[in-house]
MARGU-144055 format. One line per field, with one value per residue: residue in one letter; x, y, z of N, C-alpha, C in turn. Coordinates in pm, 1 decimal. Example, Ala and Ser with C-alpha at 12.3 -4.5 7.8 and 13.67 -1.06 7.14 Angstrom:
BEGIN
code <- A:S
n.xx <- 1319.0:1285.0
n.yy <- -569.0:-225.0
n.zz <- 780.0:708.0
ca.xx <- 1230.0:1367.0
ca.yy <- -450.0:-106.0
ca.zz <- 780.0:714.0
c.xx <- 1320.0:1290.0
c.yy <- -330.0:3.0
c.zz <- 780.0:787.0
//
This chain:
BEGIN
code <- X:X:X:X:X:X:X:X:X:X:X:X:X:X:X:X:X:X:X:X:X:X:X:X:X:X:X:X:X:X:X:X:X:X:X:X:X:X:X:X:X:X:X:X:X:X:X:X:X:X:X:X:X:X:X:X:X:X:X:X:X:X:X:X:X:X:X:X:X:X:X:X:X:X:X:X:X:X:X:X:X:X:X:X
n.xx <- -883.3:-802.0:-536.9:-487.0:-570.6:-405.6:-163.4:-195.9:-235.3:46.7:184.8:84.3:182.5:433.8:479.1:387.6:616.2:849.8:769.0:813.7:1079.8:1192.4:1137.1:1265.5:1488.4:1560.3:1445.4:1633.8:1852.6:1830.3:1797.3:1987.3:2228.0:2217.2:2074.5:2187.4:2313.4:2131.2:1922.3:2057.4:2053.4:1874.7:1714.8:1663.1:1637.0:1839.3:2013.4:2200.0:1944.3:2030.3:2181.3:2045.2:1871.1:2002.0:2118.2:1904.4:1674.6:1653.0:1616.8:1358.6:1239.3:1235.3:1075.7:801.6:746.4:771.1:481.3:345.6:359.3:242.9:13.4:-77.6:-69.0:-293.0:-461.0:-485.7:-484.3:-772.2:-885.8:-811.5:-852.2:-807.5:-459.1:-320.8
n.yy <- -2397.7:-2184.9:-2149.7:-2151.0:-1898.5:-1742.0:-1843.9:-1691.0:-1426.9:-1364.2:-1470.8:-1241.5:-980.2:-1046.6:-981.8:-770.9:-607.7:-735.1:-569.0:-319.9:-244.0:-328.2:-131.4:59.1:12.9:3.9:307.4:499.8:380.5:362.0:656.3:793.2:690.6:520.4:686.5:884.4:1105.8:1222.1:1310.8:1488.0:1697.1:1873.2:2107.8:2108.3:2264.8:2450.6:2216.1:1979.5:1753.6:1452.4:1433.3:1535.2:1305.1:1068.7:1166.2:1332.5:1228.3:953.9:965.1:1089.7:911.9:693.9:752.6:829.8:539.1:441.4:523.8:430.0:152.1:149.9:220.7:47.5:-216.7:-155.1:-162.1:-459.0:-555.5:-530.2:-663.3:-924.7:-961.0:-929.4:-1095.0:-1142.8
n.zz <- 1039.0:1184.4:1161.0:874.7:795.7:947.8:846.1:592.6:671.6:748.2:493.4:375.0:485.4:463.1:175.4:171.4:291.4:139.8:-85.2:-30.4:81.7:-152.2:-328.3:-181.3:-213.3:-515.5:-570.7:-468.3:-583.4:-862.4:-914.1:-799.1:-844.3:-1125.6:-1299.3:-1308.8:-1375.9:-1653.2:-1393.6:-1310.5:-1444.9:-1430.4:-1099.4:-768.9:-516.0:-517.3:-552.2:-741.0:-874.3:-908.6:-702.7:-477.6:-456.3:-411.4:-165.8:26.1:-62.6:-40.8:235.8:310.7:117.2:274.6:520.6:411.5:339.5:532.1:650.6:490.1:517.2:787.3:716.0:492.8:680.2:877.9:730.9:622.1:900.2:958.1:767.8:865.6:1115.6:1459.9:1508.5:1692.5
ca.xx <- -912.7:-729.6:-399.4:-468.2:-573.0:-267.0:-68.8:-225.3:-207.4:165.9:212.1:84.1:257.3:593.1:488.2:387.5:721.0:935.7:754.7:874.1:1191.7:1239.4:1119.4:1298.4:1655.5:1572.6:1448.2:1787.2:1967.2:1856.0:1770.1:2096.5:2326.8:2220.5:2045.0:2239.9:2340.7:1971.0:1869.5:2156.4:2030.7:1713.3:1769.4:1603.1:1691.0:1980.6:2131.9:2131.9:1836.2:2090.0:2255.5:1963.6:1784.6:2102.2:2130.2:1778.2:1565.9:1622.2:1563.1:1221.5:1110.6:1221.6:1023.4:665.4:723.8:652.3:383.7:238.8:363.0:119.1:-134.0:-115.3:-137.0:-369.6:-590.2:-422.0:-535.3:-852.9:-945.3:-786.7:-880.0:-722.5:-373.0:-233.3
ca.yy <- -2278.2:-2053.7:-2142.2:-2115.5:-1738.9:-1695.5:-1795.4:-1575.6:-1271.7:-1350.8:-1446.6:-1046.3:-934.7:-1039.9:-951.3:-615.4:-592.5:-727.6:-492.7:-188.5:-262.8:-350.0:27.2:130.4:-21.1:35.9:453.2:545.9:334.8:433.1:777.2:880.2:632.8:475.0:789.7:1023.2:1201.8:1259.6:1364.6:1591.4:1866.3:1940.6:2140.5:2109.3:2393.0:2431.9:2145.9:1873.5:1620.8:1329.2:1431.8:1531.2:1183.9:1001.5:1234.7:1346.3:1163.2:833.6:959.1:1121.4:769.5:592.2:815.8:811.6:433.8:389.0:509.5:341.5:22.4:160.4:265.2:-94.0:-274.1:-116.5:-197.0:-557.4:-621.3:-514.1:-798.2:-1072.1:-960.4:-970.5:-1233.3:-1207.4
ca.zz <- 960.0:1160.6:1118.4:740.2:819.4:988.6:751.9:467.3:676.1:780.0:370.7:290.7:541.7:451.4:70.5:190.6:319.2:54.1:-216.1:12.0:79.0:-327.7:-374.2:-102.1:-257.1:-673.6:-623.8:-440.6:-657.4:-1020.7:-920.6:-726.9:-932.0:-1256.1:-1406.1:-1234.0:-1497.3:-1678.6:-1307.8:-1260.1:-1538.2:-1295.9:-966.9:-626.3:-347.3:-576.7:-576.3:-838.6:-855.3:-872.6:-593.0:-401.6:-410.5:-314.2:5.9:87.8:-123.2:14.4:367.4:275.6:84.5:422.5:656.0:331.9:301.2:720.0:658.0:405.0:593.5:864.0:641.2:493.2:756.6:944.9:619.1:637.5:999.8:945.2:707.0:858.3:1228.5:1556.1:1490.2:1812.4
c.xx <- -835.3:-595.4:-391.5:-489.1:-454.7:-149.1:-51.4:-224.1:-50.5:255.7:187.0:180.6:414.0:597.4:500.5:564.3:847.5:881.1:820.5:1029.5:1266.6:1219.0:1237.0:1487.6:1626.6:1544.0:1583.6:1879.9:1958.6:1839.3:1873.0:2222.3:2349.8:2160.9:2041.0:2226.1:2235.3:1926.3:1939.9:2120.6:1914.8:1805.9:1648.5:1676.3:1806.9:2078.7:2019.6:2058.9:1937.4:2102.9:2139.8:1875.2:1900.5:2120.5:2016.6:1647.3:1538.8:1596.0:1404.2:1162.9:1082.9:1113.7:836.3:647.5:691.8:540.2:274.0:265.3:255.2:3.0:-186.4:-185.4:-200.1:-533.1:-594.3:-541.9:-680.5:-947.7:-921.3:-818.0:-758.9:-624.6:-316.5:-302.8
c.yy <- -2157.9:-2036.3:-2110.3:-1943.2:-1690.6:-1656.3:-1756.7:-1491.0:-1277.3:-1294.6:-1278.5:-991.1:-928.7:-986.9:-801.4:-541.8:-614.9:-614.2:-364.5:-146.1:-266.0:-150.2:61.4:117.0:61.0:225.9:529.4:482.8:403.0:577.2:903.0:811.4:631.5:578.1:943.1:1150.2:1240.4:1362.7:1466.6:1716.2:1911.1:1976.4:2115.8:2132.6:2401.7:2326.3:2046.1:1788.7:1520.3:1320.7:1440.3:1408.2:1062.1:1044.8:1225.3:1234.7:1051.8:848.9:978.8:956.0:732.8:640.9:772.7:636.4:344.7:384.0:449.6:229.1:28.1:168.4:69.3:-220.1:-256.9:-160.7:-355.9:-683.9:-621.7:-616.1:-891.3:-1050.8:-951.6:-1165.1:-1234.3:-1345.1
c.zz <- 1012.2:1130.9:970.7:711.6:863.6:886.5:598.8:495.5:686.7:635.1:312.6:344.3:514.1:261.5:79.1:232.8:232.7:-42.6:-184.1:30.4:-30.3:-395.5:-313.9:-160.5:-361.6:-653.0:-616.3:-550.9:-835.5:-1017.1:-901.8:-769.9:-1110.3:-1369.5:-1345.5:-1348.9:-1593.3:-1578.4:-1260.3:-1381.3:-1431.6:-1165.0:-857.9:-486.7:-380.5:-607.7:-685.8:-798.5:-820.1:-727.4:-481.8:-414.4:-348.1:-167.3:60.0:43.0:-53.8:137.7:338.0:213.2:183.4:478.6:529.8:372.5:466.1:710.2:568.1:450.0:658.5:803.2:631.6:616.6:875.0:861.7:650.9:800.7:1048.2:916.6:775.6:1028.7:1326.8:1504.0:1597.3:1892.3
//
């Protein structure tokens, strides 16, 4: 039984991790590429939206999306207990 616990927290774990990483590629990419030009009529601190989520934006997700890693699995390890 516990190995099957194991490897249903490991299984979230690596889901939790691909879903962030899939954000973490697609916002920079359609936001600061593919609908640049939409996002480039809006400003932020003067400069264009496009441009500002290609530069800044994607740092700021990085640094939010830690913490919702932590958040997660802090929720994560909760349920499934001590895995070490």
């Amino acid at each position: 039984m516990q190995d099957k616990q194991q490897r249903t927290y490991w299984q979230a774990n690596l889901r939790l991790i691909a879903t962030l990483l899939i954000i973490w590629f697609v916002v920079p990419i359609l936001g600061g590429i593919v609908f640049v030009d939409f996002f480039n009529q809006f400003r932020l601190g003067g400069y264009k939206l496009g441009f500002w989520i290609a530069q800044q934006g994607a740092i700021y997700l990085f640094v939010v999306l830690i913490f919702v890693y932590a958040f997660k699995m802090n929720k994560l390890d909760d349920e499934y207990g001590d895995q070490a």
